[in-house]
N, C-alpha and C positions, 0 to 999 in steps of 0.2 A: 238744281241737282247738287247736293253735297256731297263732300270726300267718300263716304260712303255709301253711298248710290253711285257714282263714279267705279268705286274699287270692284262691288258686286257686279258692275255692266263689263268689268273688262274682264272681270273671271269669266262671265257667263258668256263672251266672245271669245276667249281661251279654250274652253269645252268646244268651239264652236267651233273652232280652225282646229284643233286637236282630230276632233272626227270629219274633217273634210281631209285632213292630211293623215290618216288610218294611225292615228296616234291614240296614247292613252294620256288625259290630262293630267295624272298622279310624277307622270316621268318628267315634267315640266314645271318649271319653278318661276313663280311667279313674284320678283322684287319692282317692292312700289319704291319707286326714288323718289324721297322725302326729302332732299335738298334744299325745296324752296318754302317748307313749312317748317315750325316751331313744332315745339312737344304737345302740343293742343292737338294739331295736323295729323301730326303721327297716334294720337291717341283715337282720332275718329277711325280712321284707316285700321286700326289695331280690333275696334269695337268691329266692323265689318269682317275680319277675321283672316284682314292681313299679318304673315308672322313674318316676314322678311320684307326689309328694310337697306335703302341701298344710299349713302353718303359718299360728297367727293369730298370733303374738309373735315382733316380731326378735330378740332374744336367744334365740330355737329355733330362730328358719330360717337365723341365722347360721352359727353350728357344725355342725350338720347336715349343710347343704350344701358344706362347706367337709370332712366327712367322707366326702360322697357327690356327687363332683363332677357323675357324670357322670350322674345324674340330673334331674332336672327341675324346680324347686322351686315353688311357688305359693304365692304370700301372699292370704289369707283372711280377716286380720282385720282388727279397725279398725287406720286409719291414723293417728298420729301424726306429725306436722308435726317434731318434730326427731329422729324415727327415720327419715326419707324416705330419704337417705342410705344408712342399714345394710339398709331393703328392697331397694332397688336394687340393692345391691353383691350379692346371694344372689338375689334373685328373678327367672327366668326368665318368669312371668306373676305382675301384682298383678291379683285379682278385685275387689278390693272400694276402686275411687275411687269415691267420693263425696260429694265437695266439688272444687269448680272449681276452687278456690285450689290446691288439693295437686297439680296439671298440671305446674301450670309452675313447680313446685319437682321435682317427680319429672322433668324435665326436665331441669333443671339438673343433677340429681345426677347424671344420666346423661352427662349431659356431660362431667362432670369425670373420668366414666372410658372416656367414648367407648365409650358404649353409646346402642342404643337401645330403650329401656326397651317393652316390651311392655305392655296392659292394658285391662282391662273395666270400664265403668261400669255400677258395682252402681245397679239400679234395683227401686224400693218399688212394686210392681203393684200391691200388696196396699191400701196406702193406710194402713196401720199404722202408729199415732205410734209402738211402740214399737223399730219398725225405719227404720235407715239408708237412706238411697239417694234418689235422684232421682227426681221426679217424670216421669211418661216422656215429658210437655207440653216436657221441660225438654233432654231429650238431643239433639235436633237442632242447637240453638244450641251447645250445651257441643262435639259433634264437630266443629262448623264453626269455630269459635275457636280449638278444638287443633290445627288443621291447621299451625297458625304455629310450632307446637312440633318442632322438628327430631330432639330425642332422646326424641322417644313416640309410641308404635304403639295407637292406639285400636282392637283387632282383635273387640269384640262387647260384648254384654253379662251380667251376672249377676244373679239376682235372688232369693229364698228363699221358698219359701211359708209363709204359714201352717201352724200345729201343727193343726189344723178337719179341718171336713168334706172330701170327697172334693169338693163342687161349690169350695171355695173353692179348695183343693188345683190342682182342672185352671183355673180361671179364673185364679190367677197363671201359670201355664203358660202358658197357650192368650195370655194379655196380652204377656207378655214376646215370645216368637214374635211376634207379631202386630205386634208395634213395631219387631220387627229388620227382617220383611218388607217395612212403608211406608217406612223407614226406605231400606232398600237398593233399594226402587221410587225411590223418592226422587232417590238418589246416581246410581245407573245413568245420568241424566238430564244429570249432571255428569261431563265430561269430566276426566280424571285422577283420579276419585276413588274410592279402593279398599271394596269392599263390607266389609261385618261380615261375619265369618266366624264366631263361636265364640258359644255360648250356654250359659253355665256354670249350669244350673240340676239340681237333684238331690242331695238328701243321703239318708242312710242308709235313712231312714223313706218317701218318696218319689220316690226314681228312676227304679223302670219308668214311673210316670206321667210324667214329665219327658219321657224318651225318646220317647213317644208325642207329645211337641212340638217334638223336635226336638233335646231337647239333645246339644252337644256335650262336654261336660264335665259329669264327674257326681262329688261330693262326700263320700268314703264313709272315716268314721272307723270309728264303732264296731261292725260288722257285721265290720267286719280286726280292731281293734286290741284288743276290748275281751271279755274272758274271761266276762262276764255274761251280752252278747248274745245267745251263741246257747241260753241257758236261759230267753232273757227270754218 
């Protein structure tokens, strides 16, 4: 089975858990993280009628997207402070701010190309030192202070579960939800102020459970890209 026989089997399991979790597939966003393939990779995935495309290294989502304009690109990985720039200039959505400072530098960058930069604060439900992200005590301040930012779109959040059990697994879920929800009870309250809309949570190993919370973006490398997977 190739890249595209791979891509079609996890849509057609996306429709699959969509309607076991009374959901509608179209509210669901499907990024194939293309990380570990070249621009050949990405062009089988693209022919199967993948349009979103999820990189953790600018020097991949650069030329990529620069090959596959008319795609969708997503940055995924950690952020660098003097690659902010080359994310912007390719990234359609960045998943993964978290650190404050990097705002209003990805602000700037946007500026200088008169863009406005879309993105999600990656947030740590989990509590894990060995993972990134904000504390979720921490995200109401952080979107209230980016509102000063003219060239960035705070449009939700992202978060990764645990590699654990199933109870840890749904309780970074069931948390993240649960933060966008106060969160957007919150704002509603605030006159001009636009809800979160996107909840990028789910990779390869746990995305029907994700979906069961709601998400709206789901993170799926090697179940497409990766020749192993389906023997694993």
């Amino acid at each position: 089975m190739g890249i595209a026989e791979r891509y079609e089997k996890v849509e057609e399991e996306l429709a699959q858990e969509c309607a076991l979790a009374g959901r509608d597939p179209k509210e669901v966003r499907l990024v194939a993280v293309s990380k570990t393939v070249g621009v050949e990779g990405v062009g089988e995935a693209y022919a199967a009628g993948a349009r979103d495309f999820g990189e953790n290294r600018p020097d991949q989502i650069v030329p990529k997207s620069q090959a596959f304009p008319d795609a969708r690109w997503h940055f995924i990985g950690n952020i660098q402070s003097r690659r902010i720039p080359e994310i912007v200039s390719a990234a359609t959505l960045i998943h993964s701010v978290c650190k404050e400072a990097h705002l209003a530098k990805i602000d700037a960058a946007a500026a200088a190309i008169d863009k406005c930069q879309r993105v999600l604060l990656e947030v740590n439900v989990s509590g894990e030192e060995s993972k990134s992200g904000f504390e979720p005590s921490e995200v109401k301040g952080i979107i209230e202070r980016a509102r000063s930012l003219e060239h960035v779109k705070i449009e939700g959040l992202m978060s990764m579960a645990p590699r654990a059990e199933e109870e840890l697994i749904n309780a970074t879920f069931s948390g993240l939800a649960n933060l966008e929800s106060e969160l957007n009870d919150t704002f509603s309250q605030e006159e001009g102020t636009a809800r979160l809309s996107a909840l990028s949570m789910g990779m390869t190993e746990d995305w029907p459970v994700a979906l069961r919370y709601g998400s709206t973006i789901v993170r799926i490398g090697r179940a497409i890209f990766s020749d192993s997977f389906e023997n694993a």
